[in-house]
Predicted model as a PDB file, atoms N, CA, C, CB and O in Angstrom, pLDDT in the B-factor column:
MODEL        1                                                                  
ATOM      1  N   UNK A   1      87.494 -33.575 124.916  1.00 73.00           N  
ATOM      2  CA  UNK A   1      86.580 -34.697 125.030  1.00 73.00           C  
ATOM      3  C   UNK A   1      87.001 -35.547 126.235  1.00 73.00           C  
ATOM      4  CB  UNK A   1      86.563 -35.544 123.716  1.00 73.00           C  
ATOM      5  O   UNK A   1      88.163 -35.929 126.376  1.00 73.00           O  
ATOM      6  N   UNK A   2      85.898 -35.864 127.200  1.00 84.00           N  
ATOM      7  CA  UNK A   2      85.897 -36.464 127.985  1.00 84.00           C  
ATOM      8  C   UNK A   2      86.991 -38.387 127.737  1.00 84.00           C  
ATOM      9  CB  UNK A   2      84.340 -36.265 128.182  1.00 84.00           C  
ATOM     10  O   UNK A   2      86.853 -39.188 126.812  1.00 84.00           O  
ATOM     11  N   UNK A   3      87.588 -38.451 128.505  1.00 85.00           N  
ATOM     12  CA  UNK A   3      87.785 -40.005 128.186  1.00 85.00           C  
ATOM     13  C   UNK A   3      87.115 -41.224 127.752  1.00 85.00           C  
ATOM     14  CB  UNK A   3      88.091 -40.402 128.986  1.00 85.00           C  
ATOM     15  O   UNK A   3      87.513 -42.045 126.926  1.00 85.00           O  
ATOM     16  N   UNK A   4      85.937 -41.218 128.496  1.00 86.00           N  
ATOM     17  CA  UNK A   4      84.840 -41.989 128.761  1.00 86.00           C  
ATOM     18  C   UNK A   4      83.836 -41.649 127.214  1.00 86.00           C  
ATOM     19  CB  UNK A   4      84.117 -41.467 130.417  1.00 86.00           C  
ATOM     20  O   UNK A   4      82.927 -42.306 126.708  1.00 86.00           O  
ATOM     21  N   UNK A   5      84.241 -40.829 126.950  1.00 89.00           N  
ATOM     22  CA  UNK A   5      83.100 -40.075 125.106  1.00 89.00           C  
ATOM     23  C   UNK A   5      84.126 -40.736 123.832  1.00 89.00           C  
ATOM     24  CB  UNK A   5      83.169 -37.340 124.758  1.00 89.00           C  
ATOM     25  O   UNK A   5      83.755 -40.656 122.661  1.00 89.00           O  
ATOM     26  N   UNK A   6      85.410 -41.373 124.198  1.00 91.00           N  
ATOM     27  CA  UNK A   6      86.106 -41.684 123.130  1.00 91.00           C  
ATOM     28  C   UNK A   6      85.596 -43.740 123.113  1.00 91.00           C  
ATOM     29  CB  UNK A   6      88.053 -41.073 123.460  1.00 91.00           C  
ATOM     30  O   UNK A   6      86.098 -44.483 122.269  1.00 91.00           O  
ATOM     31  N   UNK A   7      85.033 -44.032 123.709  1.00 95.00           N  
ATOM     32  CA  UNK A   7      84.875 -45.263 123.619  1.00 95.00           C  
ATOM     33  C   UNK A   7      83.419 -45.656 123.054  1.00 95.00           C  
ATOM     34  CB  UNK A   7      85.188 -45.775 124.882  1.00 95.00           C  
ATOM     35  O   UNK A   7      82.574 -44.837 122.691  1.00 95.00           O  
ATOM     36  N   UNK A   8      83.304 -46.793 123.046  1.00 94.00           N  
ATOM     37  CA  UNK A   8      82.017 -47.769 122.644  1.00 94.00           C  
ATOM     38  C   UNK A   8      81.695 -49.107 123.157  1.00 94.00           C  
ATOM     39  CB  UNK A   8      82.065 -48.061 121.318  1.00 94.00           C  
ATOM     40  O   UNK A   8      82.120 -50.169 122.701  1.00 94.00           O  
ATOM     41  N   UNK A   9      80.697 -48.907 124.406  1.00 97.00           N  
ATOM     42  CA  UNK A   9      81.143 -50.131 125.230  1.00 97.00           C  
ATOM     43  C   UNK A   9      79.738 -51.259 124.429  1.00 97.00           C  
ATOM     44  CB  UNK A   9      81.043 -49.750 127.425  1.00 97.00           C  
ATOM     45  O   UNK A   9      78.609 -50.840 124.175  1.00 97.00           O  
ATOM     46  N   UNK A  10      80.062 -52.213 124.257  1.00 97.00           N  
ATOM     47  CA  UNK A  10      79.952 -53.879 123.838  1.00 97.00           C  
ATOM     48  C   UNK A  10      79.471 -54.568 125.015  1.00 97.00           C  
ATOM     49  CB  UNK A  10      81.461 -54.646 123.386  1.00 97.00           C  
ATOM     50  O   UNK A  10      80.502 -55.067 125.467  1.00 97.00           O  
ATOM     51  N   UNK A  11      78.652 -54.849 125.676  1.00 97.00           N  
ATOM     52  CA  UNK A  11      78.690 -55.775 126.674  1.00 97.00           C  
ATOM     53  C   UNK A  11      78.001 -57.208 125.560  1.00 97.00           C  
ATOM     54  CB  UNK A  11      77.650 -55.149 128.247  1.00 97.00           C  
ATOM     55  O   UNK A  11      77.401 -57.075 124.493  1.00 97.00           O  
ATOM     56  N   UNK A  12      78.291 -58.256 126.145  1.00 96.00           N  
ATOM     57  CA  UNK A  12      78.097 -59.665 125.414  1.00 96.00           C  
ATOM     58  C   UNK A  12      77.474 -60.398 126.815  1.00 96.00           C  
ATOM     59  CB  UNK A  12      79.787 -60.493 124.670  1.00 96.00           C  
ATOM     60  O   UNK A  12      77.884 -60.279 127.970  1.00 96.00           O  
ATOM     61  N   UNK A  13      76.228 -61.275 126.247  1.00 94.00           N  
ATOM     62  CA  UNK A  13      75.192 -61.797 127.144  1.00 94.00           C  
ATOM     63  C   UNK A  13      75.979 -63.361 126.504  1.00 94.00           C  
ATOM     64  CB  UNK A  13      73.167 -61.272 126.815  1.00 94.00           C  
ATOM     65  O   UNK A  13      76.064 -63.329 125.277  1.00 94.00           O  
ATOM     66  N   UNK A  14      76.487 -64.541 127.083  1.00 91.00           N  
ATOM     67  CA  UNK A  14      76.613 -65.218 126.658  1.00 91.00           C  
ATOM     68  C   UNK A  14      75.982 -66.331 126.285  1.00 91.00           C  
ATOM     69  CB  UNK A  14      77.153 -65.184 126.950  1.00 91.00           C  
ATOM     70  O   UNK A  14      75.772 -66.756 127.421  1.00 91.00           O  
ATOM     71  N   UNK A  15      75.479 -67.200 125.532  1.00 89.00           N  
ATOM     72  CA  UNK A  15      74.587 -68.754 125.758  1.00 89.00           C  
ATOM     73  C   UNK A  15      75.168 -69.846 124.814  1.00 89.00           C  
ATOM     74  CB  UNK A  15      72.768 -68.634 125.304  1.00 89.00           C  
ATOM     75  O   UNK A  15      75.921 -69.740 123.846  1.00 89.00           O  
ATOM     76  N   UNK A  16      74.651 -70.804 125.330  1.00 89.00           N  
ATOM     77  CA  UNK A  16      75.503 -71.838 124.856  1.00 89.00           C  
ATOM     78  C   UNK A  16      75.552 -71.974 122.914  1.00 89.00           C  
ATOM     79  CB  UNK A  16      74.827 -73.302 125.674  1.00 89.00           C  
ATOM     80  O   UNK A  16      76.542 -72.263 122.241  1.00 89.00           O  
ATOM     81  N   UNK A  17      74.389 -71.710 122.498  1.00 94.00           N  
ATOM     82  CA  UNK A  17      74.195 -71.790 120.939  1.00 94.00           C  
ATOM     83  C   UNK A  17      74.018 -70.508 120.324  1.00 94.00           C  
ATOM     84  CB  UNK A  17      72.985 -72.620 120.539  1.00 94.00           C  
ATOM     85  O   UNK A  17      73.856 -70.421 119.107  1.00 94.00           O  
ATOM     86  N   UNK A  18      74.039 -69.466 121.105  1.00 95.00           N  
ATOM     87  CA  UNK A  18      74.491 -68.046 120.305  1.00 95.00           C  
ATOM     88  C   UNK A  18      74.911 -66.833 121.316  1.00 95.00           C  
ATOM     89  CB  UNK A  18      73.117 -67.434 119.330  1.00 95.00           C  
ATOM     90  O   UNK A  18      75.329 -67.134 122.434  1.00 95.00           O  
ATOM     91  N   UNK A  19      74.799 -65.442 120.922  1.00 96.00           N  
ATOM     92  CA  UNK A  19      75.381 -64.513 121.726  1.00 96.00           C  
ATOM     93  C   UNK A  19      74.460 -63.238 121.501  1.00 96.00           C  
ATOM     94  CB  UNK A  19      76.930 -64.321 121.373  1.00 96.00           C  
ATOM     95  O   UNK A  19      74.144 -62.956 120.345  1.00 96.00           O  
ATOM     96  N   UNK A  20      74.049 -62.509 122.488  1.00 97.00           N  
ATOM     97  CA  UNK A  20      74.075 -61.266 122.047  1.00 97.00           C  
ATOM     98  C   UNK A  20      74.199 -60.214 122.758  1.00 97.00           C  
ATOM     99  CB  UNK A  20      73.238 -61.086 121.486  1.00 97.00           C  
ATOM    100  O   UNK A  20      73.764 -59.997 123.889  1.00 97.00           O  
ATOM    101  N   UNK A  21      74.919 -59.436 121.944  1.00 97.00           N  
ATOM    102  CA  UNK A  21      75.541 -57.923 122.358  1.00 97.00           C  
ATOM    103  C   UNK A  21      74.750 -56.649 122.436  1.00 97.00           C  
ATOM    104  CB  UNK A  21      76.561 -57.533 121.392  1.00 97.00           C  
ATOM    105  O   UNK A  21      73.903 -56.494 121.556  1.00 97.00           O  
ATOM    106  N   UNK A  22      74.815 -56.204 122.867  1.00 97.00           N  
ATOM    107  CA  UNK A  22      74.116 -54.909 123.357  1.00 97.00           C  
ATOM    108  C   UNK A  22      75.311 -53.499 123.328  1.00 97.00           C  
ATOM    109  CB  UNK A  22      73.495 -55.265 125.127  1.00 97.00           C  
ATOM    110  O   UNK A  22      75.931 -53.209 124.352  1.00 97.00           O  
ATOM    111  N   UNK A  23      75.468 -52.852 122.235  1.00 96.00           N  
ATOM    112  CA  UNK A  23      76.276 -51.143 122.509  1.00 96.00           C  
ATOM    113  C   UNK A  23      75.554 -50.393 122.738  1.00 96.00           C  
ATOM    114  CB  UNK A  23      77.017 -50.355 121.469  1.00 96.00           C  
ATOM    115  O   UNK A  23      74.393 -50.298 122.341  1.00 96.00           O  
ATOM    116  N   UNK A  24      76.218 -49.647 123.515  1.00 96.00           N  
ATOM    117  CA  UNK A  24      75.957 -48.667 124.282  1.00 96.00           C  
ATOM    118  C   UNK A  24      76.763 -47.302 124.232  1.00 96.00           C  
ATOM    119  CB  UNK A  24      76.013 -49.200 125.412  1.00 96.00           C  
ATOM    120  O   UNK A  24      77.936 -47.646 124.376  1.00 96.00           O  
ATOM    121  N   UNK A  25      76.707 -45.732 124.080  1.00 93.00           N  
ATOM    122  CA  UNK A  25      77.814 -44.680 124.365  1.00 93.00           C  
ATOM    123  C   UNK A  25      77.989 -44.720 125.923  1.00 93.00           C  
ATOM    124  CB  UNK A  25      77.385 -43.085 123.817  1.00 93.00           C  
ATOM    125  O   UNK A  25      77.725 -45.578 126.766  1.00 93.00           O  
ATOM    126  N   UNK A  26      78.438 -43.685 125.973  1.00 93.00           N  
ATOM    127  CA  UNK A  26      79.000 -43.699 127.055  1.00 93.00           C  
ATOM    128  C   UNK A  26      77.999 -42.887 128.446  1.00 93.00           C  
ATOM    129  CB  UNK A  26      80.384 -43.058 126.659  1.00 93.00           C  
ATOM    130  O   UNK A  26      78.262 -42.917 129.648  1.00 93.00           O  
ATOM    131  N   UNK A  27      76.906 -42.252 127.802  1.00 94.00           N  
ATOM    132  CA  UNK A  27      75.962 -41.844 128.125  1.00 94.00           C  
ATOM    133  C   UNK A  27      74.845 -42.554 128.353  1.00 94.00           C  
ATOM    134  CB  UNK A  27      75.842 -41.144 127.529  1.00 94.00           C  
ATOM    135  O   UNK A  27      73.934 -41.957 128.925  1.00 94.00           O  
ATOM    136  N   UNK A  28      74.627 -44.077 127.945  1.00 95.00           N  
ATOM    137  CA  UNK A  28      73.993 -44.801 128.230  1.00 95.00           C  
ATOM    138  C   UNK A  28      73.007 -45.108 127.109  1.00 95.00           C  
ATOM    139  CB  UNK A  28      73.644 -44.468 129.301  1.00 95.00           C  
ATOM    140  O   UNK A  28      71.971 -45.698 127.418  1.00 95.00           O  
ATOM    141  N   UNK A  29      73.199 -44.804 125.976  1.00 95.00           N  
ATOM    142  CA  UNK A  29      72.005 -44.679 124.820  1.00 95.00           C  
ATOM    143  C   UNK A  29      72.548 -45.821 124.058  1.00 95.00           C  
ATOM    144  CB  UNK A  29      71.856 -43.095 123.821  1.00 95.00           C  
ATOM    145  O   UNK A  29      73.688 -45.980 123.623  1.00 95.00           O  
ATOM    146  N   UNK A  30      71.420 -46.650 123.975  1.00 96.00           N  
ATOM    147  CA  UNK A  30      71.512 -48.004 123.399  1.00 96.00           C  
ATOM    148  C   UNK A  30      72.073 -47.767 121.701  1.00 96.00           C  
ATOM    149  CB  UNK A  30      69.842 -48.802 123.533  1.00 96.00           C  
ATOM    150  O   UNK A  30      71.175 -47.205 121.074  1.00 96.00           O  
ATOM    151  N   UNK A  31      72.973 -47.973 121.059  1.00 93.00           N  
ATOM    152  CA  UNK A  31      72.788 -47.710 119.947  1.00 93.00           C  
ATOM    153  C   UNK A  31      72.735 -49.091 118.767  1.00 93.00           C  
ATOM    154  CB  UNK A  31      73.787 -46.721 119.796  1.00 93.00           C  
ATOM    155  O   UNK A  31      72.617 -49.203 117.547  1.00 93.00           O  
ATOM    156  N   UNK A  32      72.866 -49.821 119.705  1.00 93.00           N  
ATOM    157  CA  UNK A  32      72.197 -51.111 118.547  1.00 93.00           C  
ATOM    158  C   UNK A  32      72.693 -52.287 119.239  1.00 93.00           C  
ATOM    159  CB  UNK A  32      72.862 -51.143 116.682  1.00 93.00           C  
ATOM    160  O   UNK A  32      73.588 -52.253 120.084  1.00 93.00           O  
ATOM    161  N   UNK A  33      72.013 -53.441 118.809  1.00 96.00           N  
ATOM    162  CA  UNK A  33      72.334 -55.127 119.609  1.00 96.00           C  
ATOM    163  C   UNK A  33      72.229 -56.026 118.325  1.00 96.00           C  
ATOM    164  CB  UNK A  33      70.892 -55.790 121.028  1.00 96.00           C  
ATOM    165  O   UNK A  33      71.627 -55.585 117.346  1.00 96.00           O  
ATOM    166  N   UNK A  34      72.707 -57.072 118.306  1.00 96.00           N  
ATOM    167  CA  UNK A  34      73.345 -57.632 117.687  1.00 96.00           C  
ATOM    168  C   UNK A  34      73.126 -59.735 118.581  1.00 96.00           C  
ATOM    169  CB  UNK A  34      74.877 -56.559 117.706  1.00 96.00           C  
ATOM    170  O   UNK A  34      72.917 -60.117 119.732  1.00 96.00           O  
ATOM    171  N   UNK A  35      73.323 -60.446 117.291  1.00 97.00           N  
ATOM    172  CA  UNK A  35      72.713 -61.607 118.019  1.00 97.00           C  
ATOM    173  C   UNK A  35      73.509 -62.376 116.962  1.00 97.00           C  
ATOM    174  CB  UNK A  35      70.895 -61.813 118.191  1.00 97.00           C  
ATOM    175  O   UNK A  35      73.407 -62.236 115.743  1.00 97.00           O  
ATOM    176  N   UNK A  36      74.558 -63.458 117.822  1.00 97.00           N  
ATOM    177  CA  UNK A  36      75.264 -64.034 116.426  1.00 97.00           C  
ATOM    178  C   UNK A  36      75.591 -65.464 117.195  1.00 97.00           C  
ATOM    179  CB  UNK A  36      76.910 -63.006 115.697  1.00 97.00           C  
ATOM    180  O   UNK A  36      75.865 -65.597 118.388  1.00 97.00           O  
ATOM    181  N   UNK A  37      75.490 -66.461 116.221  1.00 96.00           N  
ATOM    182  CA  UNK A  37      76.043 -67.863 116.481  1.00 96.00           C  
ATOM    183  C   UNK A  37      77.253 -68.123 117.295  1.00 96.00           C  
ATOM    184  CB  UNK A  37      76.329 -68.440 115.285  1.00 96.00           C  
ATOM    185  O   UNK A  37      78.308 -67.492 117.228  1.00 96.00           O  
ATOM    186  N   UNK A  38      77.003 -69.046 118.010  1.00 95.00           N  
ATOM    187  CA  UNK A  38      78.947 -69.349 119.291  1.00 95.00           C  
ATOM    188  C   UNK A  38      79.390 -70.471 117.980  1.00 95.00           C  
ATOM    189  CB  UNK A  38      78.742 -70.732 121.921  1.00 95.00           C  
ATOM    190  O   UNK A  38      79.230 -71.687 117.876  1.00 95.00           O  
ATOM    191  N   UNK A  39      79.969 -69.519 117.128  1.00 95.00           N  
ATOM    192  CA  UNK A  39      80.767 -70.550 116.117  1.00 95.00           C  
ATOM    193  C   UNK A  39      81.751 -69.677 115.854  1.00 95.00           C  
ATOM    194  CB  UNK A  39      80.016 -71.150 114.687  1.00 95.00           C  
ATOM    195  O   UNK A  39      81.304 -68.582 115.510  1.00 95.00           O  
ATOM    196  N   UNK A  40      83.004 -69.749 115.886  1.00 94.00           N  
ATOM    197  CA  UNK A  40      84.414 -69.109 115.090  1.00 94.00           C  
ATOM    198  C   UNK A  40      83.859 -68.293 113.777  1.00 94.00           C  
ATOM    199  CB  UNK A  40      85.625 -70.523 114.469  1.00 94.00           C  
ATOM    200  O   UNK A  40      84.292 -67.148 113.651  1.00 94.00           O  
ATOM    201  N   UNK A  41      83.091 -68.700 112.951  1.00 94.00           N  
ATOM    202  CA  UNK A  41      83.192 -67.833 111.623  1.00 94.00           C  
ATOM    203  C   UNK A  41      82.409 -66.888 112.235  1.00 94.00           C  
ATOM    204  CB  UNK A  41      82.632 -68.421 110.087  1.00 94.00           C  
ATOM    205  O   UNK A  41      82.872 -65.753 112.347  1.00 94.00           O  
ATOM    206  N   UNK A  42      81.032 -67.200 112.760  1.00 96.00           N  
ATOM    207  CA  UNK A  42      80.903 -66.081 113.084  1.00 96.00           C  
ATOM    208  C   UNK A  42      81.379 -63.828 113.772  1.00 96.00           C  
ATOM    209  CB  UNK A  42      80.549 -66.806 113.376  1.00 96.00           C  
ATOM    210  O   UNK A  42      80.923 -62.705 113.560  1.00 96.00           O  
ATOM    211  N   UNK A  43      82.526 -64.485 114.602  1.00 95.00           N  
ATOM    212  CA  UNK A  43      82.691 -63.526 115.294  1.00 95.00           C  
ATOM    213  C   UNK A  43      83.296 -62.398 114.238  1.00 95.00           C  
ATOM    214  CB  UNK A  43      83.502 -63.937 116.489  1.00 95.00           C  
ATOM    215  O   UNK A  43      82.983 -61.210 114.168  1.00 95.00           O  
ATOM    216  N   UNK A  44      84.397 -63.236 113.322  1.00 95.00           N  
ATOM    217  CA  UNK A  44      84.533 -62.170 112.115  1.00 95.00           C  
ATOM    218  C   UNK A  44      83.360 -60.782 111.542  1.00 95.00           C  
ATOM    219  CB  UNK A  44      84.623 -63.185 110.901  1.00 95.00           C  
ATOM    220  O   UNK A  44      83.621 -59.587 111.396  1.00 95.00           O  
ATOM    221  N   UNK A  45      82.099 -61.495 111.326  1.00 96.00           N  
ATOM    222  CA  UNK A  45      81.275 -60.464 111.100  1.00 96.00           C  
ATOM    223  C   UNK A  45      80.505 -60.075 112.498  1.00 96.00           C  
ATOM    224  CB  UNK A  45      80.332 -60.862 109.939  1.00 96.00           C  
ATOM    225  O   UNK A  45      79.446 -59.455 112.399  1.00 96.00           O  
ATOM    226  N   UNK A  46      80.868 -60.326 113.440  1.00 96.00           N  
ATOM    227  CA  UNK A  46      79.943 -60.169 114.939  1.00 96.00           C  
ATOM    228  C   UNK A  46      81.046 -58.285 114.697  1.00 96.00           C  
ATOM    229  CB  UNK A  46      80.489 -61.931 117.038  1.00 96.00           C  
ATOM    230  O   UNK A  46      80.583 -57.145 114.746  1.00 96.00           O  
ATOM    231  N   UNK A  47      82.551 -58.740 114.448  1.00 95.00           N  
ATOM    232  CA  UNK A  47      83.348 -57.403 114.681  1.00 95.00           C  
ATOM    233  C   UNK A  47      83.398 -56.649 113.729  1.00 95.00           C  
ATOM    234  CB  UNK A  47      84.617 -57.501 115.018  1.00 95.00           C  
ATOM    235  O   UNK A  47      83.705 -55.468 113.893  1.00 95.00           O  
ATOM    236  N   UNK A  48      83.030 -57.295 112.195  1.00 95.00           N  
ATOM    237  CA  UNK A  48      82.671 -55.711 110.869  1.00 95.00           C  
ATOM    238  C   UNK A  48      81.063 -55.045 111.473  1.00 95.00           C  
ATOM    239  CB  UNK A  48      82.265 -56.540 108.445  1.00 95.00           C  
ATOM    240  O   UNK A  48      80.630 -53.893 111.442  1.00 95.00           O  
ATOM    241  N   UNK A  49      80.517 -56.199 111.955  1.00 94.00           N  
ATOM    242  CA  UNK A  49      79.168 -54.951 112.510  1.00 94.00           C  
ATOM    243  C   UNK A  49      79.271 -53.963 113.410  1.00 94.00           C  
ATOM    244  CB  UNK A  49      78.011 -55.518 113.190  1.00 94.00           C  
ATOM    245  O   UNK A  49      78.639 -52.907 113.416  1.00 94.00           O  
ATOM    246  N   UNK A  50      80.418 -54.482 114.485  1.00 94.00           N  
ATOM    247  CA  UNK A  50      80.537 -53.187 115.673  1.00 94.00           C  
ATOM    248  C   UNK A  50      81.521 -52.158 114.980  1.00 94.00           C  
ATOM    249  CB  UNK A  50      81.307 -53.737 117.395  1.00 94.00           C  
ATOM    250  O   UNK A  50      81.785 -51.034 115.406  1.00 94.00           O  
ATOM    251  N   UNK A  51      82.009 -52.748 113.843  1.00 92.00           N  
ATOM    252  CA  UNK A  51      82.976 -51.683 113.736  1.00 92.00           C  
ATOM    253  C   UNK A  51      82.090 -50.601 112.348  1.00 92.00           C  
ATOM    254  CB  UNK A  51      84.797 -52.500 113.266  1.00 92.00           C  
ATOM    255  O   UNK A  51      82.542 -49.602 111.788  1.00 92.00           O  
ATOM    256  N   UNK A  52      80.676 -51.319 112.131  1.00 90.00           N  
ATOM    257  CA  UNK A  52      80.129 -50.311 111.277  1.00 90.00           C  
ATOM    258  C   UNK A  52      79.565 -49.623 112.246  1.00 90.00           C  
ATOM    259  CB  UNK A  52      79.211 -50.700 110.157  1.00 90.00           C  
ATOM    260  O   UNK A  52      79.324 -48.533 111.727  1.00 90.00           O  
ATOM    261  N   UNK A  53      79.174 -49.596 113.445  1.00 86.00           N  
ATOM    262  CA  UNK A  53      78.712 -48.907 114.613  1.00 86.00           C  
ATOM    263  C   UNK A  53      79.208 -47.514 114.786  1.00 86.00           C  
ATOM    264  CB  UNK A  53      79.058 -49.653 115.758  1.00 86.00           C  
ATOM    265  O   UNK A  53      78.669 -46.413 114.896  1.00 86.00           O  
ATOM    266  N   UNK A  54      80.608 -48.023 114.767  1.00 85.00           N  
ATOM    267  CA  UNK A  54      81.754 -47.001 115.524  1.00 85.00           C  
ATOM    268  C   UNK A  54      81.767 -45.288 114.574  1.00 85.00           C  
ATOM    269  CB  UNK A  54      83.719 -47.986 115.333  1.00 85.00           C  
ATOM    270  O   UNK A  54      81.654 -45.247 113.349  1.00 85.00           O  
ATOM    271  N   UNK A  55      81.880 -44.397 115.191  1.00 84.00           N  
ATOM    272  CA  UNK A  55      82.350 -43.415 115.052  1.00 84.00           C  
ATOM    273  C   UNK A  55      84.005 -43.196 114.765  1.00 84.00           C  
ATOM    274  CB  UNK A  55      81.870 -42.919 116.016  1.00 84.00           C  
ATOM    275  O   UNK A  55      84.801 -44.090 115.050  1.00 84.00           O  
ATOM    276  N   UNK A  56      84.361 -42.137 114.274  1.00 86.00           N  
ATOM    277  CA  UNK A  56      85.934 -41.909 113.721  1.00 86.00           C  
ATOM    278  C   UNK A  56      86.345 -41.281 115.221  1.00 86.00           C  
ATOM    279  CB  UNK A  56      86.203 -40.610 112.075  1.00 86.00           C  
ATOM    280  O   UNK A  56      85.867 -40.336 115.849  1.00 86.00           O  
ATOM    281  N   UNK A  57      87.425 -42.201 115.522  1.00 87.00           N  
ATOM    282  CA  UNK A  57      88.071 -42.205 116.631  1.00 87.00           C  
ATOM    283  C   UNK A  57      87.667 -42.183 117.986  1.00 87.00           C  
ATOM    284  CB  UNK A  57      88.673 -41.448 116.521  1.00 87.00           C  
ATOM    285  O   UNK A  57      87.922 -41.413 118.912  1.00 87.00           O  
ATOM    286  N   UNK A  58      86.615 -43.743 117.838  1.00 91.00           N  
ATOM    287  CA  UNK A  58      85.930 -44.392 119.083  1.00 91.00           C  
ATOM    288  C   UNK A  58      86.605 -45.583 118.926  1.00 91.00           C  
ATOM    289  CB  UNK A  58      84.252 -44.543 119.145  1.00 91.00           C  
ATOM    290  O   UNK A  58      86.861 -46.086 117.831  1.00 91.00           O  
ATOM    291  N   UNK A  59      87.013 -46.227 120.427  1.00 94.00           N  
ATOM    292  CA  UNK A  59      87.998 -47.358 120.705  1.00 94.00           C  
ATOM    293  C   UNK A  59      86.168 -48.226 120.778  1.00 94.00           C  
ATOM    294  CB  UNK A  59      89.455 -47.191 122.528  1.00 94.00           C  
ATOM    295  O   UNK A  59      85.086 -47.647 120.875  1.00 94.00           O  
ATOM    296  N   UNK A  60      86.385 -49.447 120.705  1.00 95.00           N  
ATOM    297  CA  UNK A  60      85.164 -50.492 121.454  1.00 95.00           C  
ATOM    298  C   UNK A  60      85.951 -51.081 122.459  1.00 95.00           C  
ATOM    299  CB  UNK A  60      84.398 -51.826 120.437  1.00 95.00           C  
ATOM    300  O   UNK A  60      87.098 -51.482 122.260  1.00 95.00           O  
ATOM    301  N   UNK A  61      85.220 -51.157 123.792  1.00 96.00           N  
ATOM    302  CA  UNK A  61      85.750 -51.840 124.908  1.00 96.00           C  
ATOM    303  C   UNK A  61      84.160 -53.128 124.697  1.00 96.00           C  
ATOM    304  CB  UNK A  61      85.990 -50.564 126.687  1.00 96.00           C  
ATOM    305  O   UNK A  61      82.972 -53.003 124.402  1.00 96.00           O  
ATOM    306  N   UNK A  62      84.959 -54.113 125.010  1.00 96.00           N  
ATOM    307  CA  UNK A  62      84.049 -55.765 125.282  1.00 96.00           C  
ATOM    308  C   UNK A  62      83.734 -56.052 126.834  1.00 96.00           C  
ATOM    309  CB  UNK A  62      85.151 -57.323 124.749  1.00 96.00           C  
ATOM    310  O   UNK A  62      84.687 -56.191 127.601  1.00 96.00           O  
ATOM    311  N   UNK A  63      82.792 -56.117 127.175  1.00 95.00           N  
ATOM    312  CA  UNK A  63      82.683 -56.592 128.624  1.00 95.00           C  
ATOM    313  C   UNK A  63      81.675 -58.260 128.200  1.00 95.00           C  
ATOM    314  CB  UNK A  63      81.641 -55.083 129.851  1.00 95.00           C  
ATOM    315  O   UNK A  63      80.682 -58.397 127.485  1.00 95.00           O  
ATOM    316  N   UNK A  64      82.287 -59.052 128.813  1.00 92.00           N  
ATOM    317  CA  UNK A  64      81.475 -60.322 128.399  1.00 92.00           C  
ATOM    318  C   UNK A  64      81.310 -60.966 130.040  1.00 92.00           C  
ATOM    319  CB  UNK A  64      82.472 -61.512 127.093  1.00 92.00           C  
ATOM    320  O   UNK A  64      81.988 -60.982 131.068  1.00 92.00           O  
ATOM    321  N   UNK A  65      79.940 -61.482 129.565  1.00 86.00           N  
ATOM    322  CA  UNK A  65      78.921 -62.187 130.793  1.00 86.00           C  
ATOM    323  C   UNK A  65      80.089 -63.579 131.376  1.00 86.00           C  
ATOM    324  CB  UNK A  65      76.954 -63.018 129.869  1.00 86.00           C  
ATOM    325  O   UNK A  65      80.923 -64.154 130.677  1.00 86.00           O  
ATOM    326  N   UNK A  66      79.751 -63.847 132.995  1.00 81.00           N  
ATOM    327  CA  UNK A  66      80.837 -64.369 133.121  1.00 81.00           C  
ATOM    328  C   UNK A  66      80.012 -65.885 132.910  1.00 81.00           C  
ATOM    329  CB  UNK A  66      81.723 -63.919 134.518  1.00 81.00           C  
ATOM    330  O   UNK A  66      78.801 -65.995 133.099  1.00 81.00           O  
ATOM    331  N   UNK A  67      80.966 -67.098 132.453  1.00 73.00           N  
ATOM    332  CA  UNK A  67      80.617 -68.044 132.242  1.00 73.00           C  
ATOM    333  C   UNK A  67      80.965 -69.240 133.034  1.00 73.00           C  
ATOM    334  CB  UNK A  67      80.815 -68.053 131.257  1.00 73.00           C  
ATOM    335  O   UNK A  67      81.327 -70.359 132.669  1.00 73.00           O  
ATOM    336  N   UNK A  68      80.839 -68.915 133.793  1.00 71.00           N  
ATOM    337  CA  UNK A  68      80.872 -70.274 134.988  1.00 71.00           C  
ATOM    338  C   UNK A  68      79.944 -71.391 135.211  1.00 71.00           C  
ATOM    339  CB  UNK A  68      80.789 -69.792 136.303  1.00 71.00           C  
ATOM    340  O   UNK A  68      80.048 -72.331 135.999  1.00 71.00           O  
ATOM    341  N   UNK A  69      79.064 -71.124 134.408  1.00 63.00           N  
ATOM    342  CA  UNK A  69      77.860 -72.112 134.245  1.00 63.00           C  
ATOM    343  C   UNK A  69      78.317 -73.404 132.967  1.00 63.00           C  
ATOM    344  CB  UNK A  69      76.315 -71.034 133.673  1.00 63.00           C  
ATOM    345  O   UNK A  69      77.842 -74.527 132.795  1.00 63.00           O  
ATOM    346  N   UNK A  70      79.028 -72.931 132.491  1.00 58.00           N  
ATOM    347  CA  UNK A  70      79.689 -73.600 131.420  1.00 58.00           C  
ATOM    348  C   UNK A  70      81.206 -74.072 131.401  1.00 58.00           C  
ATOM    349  CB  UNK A  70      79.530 -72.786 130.414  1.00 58.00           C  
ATOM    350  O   UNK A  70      81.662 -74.644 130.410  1.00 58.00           O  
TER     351      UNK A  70                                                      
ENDMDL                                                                          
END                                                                             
């Protein structure tokens, strides 16, 4: 298996009163997005959802929007 086939990339769109994520394989196939409150409790279940995403022995890599506006 390719390197790049063992992961699950996360990119995160950021905004000031919520978030949402977009996964992706590694092939480019959307496999689900996700939209959660910029509050601490939240992120707990922002990460049991990506991790119901995941496949058995897929890492998630996070790429997050840069926030310089803020």
């Amino acid at each position: 298996m390719h390197e790049k086939q063992k992961h699950l990339y996360v990119g995160v769109d950021l905004h000031k009163q919520h978030h949402v994520a977009v996964i992706i394989n590694c092939w480019q196939e959307k496999l689900g997005e996700l939209k959660f409150e910029n509050k601490s409790a939240a992120f707990s279940t922002f990460l049991l959802n990506i991790d119901k995403l995941m496949e058995e022995g897929l890492i998630p890599v996070f790429g997050l929007e840069d926030v310089g506006g803020y």
